[in-house]
C-alpha positions as CSV (number, residue, x, y, z in Angstrom):
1,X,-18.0,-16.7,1.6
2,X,-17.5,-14.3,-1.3
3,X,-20.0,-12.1,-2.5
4,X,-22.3,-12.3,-5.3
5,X,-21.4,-9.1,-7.5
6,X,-22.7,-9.1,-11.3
7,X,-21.1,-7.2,-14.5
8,X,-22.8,-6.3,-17.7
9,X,-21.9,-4.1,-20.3
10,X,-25.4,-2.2,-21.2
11,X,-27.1,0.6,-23.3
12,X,-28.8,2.7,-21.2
13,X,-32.0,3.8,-22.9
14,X,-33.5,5.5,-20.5
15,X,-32.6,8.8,-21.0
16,X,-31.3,9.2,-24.9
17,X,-29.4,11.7,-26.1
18,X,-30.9,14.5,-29.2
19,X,-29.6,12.1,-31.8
20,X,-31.6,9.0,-30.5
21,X,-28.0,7.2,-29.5
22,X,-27.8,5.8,-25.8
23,X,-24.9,5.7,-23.3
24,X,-23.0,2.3,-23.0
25,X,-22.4,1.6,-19.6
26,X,-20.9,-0.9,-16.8
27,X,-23.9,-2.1,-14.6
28,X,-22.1,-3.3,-11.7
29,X,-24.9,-5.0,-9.2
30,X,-23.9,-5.6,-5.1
31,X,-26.7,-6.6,-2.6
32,X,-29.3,-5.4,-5.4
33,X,-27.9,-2.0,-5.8
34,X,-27.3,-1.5,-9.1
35,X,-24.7,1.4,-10.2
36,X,-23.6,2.5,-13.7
37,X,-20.5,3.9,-15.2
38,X,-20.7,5.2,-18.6
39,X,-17.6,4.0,-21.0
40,X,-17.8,6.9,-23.3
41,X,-19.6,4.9,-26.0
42,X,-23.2,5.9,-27.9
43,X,-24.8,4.1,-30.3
44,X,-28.8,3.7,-31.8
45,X,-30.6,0.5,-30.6
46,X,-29.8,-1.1,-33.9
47,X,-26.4,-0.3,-33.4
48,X,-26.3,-2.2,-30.4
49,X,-28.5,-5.1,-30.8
50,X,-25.7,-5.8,-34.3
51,X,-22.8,-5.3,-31.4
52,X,-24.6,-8.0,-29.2
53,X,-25.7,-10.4,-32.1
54,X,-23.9,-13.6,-32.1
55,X,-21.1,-13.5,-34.8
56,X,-20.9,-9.0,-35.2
57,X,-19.2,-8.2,-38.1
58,X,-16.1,-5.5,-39.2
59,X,-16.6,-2.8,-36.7
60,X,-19.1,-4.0,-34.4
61,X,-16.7,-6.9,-33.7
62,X,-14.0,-4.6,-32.5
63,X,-16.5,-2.7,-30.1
64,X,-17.9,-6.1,-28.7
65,X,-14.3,-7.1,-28.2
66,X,-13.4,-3.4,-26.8
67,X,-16.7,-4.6,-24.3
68,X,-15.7,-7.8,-23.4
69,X,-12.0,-6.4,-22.0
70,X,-13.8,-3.5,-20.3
71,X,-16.1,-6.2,-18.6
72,X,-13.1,-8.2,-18.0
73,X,-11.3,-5.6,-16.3
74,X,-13.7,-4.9,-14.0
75,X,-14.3,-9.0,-12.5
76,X,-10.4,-9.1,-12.2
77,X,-11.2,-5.8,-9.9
78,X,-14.0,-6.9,-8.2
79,X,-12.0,-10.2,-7.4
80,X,-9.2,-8.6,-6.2
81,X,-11.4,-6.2,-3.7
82,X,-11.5,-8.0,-0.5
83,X,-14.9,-6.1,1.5
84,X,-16.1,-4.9,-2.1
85,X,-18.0,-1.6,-2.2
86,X,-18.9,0.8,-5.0
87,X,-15.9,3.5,-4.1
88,X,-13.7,1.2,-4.2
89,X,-14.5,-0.5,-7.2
90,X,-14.3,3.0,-9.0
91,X,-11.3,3.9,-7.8
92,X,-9.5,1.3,-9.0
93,X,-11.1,1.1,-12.2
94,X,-10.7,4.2,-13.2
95,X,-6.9,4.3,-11.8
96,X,-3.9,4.4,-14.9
97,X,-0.8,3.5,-14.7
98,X,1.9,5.6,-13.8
99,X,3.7,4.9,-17.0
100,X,0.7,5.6,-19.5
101,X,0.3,9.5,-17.8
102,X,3.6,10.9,-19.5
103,X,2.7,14.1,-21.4
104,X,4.9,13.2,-24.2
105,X,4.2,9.9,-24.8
106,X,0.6,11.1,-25.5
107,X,1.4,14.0,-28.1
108,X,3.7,11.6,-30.3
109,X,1.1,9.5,-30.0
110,X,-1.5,12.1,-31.0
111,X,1.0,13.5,-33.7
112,X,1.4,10.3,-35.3
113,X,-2.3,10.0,-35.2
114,X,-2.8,13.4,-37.2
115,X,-0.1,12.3,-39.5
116,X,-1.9,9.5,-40.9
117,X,-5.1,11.7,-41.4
118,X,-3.3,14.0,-43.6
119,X,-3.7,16.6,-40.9
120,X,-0.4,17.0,-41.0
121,X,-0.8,21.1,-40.5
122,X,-2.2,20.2,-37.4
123,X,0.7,17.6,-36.6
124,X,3.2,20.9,-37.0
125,X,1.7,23.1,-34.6
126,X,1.6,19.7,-32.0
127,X,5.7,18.8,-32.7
128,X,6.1,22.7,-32.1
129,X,4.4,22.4,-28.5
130,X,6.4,19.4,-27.7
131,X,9.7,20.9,-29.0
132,X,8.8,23.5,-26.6
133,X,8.4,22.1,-23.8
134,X,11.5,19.5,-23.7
135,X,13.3,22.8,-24.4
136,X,11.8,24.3,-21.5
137,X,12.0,21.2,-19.3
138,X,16.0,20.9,-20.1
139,X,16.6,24.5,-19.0
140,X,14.9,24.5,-15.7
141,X,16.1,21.1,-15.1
142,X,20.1,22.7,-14.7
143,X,18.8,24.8,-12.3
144,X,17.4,22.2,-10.1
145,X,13.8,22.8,-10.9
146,X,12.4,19.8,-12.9
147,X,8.7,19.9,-14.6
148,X,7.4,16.5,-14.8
149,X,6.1,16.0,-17.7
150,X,2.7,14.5,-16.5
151,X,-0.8,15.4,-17.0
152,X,-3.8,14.8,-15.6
153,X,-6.5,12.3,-17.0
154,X,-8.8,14.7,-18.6
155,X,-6.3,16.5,-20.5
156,X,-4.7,12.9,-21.8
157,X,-8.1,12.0,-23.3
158,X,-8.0,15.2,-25.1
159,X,-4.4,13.8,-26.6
160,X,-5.9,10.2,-27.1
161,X,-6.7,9.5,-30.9
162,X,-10.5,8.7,-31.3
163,X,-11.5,5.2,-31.4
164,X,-15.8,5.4,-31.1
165,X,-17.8,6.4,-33.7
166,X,-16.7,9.0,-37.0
């Protein structure tokens, strides 16, 4: 018999942050032990309670949308976890694909980002770094010593344009 595990997608309002906005986070509930994962999302009450309405309009739409995949992700997990428990769970949903941890995927995506803010300045100095490193790269790479152009998760959300609040 499978296991009764419950999602929701929450604002935590216990503990709220100086500017009166709450945490959004993944309430994932096993034998009544509840456990949350923050999604890197804040927003007032109001905010939320326009995100939750029936029929959200323009941007509160995309972020109930953004929710509703995030929630989704996580059932398709927790069905896929045969003896479910909370490490698990968290391992695989915080685990990327191979593919999407290639250094310089990220900076043309940031640099293309920057472009169309006019921060094109900023866009220089990034094309500069990535010139760089190729360069470097393709010279240690005749002498046998490649660089793999990865990076860790941390540093890839510093390269990841911003999608929550402006």
């Amino acid at each position: 018999m499978k296991q009764k595990i419950s999602t929701q997608i929450c604002l935590d309002t216990r503990i709220p942050r100086k500017d009166n906005t709450c945490v959004v986070k993944l309430r994932i509930t096993h034998k009544r032990q509840q456990k949350y994962y923050a999604l890197g999302y804040n927003f007032l009450p109001e905010e939320w309670d326009k995100i939750q309405s029936p029929k959200p309009r323009g941007k509160y739409k995309e972020y109930k949308t953004i929710f509703n995949e995030v929630e989704n992700k996580a059932i398709r997990l927790i069905e896929n976890i045969d003896h479910f428990s909370f490490d698990k769970f968290i391992k695989e949903f915080n685990e990327e694909p191979e593919d999407s941890l290639d250094l310089t995927e990220h900076l043309l995506s940031y640099i293309e980002y920057l472009e169309k803010h006019d921060r094109l300045n900023t866009a220089d100095s990034y094309r500069c770094t990535l010139s760089s490193i190729s360069k470097f790269n393709a010279i240690r790479s005749k002498n046998k010593v490649y660089i793999p152009l990865q990076c860790d998760p941390q540093f890839r959300r510093k390269l990841t344009p911003p999608t929550g609040r402006n």
